[in-house]
N, C-alpha and C positions, 0 to 999 in steps of 0.2 A: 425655406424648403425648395422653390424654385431656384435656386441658386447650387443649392446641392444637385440637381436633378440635373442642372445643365450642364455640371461641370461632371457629372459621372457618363451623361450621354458624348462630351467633347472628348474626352478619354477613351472611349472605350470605340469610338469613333475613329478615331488616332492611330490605335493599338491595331486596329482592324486592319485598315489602311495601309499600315506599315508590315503588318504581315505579308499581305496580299499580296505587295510589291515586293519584297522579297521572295516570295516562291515565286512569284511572276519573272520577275528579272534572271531568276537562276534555271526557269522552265523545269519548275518541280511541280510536284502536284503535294496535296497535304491536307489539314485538316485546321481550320480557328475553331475552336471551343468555347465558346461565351458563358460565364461563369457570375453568378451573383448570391449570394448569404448574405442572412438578417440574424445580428445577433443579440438585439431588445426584444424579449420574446412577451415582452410586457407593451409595446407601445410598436404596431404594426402601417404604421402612418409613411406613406409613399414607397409600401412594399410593390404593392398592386399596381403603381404606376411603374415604376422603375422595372417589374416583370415585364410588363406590356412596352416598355424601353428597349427592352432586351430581346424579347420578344418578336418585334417590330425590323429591329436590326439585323436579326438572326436568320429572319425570312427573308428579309431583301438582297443581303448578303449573297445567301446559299444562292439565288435563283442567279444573283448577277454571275458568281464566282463560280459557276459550276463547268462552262465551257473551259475555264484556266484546271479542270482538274482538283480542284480545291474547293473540299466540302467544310461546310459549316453547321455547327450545334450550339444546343446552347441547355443548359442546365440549372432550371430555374423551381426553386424551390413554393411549394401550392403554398398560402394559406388555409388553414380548415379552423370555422370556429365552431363550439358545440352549443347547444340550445340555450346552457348555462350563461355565457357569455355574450349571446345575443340581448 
């Protein structure tokens, strides 16, 4: 699990990164979108961290990248469980 977690936080990490400097480099302004789905709707084991991954990135991002004109989101799906499932 940890191995999954680090290799989708070095990724997305990456992606960000390489964005950034391309609008940077070309003095555009723009928008990264951060983006994650769970599609085991049966088994919701390091959704909640991988949000707060994403999450995490998303905020630090915006605040850094905001002087460069380049805003950042990010679109992370809640978990909700009902009483049943509790």
């Amino acid at each position: 699990y940890i191995d999954h977690l680090s290799s989708a936080a070095r990724f997305l990490y990456t992606y960000g990164q390489v964005g950034a400097e391309r609008f940077r480099a070309r003095n555009k302004k723009g928008v990264i979108v951060n983006v994650i789905s769970h599609d085991n709707h049966e088994d919701f084991t390091g959704v909640e961290s991988m949000a707060a991954l994403v999450s995490g990135f998303t905020h630090s991002w915006a605040k850094e990248l905001t002087p460069f004109n380049i805003r950042v989101g990010g679109v992370i799906p809640s978990v909700n469980h009902t009483k049943e499932e509790l």
